[in-house]
Backbone as JSON, one array per atom type, in Angstrom:
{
  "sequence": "XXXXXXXXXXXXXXXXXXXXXXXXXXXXXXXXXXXXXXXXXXXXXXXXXXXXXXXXXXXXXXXXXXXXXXXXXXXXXXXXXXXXXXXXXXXXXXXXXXXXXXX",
  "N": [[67.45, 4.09, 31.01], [65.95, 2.09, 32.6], [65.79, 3.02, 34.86], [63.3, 4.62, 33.89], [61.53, 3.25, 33.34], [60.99, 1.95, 36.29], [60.53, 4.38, 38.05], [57.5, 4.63, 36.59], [56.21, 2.22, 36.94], [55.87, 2.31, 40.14], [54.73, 4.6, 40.05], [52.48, 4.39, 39.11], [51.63, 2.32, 41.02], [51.69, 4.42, 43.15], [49.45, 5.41, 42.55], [46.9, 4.33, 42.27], [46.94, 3.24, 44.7], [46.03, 5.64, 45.58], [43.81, 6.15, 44.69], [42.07, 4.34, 45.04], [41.92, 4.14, 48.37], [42.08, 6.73, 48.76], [39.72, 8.23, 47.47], [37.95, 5.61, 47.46], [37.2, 4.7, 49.47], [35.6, 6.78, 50.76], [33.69, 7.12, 48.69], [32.53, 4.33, 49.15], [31.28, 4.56, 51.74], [29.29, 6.5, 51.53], [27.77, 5.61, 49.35], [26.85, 3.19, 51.4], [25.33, 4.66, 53.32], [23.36, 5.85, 51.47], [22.52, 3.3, 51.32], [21.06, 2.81, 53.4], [19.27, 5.11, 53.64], [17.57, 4.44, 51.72], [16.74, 1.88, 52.42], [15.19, 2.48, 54.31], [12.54, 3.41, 53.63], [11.23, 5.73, 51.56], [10.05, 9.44, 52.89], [8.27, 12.18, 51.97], [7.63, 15.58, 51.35], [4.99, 17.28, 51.4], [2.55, 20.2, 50.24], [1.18, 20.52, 52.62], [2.4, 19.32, 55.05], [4.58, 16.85, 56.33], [4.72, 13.87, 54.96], [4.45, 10.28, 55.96], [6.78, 7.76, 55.88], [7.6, 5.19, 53.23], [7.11, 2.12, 52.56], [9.38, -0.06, 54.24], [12.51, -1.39, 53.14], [14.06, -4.15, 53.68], [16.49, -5.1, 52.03], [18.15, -3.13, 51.62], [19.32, -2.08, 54.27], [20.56, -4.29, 54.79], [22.27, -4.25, 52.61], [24.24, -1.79, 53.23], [24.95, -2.03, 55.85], [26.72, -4.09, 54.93], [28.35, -2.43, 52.91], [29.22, -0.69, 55.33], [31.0, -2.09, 56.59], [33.1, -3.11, 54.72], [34.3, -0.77, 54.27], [34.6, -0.4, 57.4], [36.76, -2.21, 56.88], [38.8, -1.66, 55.17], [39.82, 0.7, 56.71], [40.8, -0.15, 59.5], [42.98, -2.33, 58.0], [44.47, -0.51, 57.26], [45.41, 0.99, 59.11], [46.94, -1.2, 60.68], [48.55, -2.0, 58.73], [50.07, 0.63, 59.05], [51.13, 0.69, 61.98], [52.35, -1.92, 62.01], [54.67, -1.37, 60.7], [55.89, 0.27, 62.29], [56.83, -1.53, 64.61], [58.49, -3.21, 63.0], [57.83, -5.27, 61.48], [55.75, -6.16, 58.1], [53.02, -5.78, 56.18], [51.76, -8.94, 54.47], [50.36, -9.89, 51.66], [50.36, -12.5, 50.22], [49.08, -14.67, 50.49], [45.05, -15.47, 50.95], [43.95, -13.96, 52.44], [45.59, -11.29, 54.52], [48.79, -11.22, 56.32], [51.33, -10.68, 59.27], [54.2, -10.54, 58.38], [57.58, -10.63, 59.66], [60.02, -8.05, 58.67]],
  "CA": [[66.11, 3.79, 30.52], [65.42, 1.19, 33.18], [65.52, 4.05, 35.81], [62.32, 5.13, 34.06], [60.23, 2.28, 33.56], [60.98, 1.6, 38.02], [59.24, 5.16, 38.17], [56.5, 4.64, 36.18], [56.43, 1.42, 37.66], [55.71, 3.04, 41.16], [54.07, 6.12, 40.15], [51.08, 3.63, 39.06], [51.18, 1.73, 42.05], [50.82, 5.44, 44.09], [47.7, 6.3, 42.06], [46.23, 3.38, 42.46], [46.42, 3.69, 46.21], [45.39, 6.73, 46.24], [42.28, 6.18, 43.77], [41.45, 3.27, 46.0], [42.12, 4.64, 49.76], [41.27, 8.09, 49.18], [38.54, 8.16, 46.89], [37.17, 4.55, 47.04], [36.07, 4.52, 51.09], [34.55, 7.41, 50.37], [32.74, 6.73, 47.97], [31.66, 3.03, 49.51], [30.68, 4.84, 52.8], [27.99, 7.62, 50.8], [26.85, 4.11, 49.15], [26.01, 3.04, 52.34], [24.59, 5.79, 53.78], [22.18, 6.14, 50.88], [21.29, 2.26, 50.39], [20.68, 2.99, 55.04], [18.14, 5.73, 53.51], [16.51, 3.56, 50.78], [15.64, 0.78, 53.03], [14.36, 2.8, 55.73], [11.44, 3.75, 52.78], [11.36, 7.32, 51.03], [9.18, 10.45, 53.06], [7.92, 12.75, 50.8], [7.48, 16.64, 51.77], [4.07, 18.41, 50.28], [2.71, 21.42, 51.11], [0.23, 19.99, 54.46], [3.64, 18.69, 55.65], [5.89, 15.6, 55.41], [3.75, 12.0, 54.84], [5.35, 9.26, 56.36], [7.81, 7.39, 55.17], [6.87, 4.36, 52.61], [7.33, 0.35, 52.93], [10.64, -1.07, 54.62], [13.6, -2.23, 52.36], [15.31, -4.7, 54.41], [17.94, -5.26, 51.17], [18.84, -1.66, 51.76], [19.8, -1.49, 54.81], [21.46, -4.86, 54.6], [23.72, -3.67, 51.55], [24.39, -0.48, 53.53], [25.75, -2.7, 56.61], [27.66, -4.3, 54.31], [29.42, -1.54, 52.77], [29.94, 0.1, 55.77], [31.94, -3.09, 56.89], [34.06, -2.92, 54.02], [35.22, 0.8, 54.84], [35.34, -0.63, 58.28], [38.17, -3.07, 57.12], [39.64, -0.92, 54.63], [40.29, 1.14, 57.9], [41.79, -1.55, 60.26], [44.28, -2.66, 57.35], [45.1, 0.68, 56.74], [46.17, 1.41, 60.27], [47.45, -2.32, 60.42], [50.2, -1.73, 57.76], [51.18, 1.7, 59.74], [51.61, -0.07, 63.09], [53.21, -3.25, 61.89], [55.69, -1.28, 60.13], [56.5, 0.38, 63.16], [57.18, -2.54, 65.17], [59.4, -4.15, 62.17], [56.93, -6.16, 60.71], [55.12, -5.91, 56.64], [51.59, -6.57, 55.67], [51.48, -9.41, 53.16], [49.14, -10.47, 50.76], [50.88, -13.44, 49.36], [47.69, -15.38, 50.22], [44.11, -14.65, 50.72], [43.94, -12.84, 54.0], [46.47, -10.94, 55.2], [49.35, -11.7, 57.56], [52.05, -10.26, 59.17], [55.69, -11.02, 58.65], [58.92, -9.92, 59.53], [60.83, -7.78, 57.41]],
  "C": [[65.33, 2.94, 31.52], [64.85, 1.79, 34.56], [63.34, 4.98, 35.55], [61.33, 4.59, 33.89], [60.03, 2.0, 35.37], [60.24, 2.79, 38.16], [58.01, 5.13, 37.79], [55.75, 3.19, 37.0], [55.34, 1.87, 38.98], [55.06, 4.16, 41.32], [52.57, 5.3, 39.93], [50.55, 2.99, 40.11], [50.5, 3.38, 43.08], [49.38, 5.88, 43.33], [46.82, 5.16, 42.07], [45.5, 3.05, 43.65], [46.05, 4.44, 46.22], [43.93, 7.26, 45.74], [41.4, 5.54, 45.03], [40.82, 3.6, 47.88], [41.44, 6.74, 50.05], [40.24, 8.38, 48.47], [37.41, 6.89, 46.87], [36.39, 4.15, 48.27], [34.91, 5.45, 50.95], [33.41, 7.72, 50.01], [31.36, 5.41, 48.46], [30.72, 3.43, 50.65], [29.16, 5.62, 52.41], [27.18, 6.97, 50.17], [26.17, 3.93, 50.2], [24.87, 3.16, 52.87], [22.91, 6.17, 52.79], [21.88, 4.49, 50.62], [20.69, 2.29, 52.24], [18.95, 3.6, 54.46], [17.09, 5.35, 52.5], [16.23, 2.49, 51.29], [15.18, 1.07, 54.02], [12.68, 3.41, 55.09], [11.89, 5.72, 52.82], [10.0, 7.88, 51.94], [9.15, 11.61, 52.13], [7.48, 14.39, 51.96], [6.55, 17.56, 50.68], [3.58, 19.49, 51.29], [1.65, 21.4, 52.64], [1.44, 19.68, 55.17], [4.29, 17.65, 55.37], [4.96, 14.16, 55.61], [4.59, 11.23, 55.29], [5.72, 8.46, 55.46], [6.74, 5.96, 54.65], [7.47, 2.98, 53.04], [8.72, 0.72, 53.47], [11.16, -1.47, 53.66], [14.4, -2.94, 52.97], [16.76, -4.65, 53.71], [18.59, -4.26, 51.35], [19.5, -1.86, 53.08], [20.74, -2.67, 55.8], [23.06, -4.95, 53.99], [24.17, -2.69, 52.41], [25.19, -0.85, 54.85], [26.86, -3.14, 56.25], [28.81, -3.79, 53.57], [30.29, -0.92, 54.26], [31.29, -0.64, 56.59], [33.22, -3.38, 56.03], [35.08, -1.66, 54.31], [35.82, 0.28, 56.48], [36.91, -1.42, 58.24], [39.17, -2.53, 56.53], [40.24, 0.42, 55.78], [41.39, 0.23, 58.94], [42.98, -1.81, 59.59], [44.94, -1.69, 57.52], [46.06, 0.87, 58.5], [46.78, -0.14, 60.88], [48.92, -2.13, 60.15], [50.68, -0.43, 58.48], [51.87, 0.88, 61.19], [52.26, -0.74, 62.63], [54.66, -2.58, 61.42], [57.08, -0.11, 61.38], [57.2, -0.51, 64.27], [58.2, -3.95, 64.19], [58.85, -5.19, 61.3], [56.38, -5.62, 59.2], [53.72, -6.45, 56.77], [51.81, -7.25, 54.89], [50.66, -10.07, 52.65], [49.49, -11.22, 49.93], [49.82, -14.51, 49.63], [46.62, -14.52, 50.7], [44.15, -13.75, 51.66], [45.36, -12.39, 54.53], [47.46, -11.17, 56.49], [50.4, -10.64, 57.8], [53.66, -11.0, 59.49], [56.66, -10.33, 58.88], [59.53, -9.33, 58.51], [62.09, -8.62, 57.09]]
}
């Protein structure tokens, strides 16, 4: 019985990563990308042609830096924890920022 709580166990942790890592950069990056195109102001397409684009959103394309810095780090770790574990080392997150220790 204890054999199948350690799977379940572990089967939550893989979907978790894989909600997070494969669906959640994703996602943060297409954030980005669209708060990039909402503070660069909306152009509009009628039928004379396309009007130029409207006011500046600096917040946009602040937030949109800011996500894409998150994906940037969620990158780095990611290839972090593969390297380190080649060289004998673990990622750990036993405090705030990440270190690496020996196995």
């Amino acid at each position: 019985m204890h054999n199948l709580g350690f799977a379940l166990d572990g089967a939550w942790q893989v979907l978790l990563a894989g909600l997070v890592l494969g669906a959640g950069l994703p996602i943060i990056f297409a954030l980005g990308i669209r708060s990039l195109a909402w503070g660069a102001g909306e152009a509009s397409v009628t039928g004379s042609g396309v009007t130029a684009p409207g006011p500046r959103r600096p917040i946009g394309t602040v937030i949109g830096y800011f996500l894409f810095a998150i994906v940037i780090l969620g990158v780095v770790l990611g290839i972090t924890f593969i390297v380190a574990g080649g060289f004998g080392y673990k990622l750990d997150f036993s405090h705030f920022f990440p270190a690496l220790v020996e196995k």
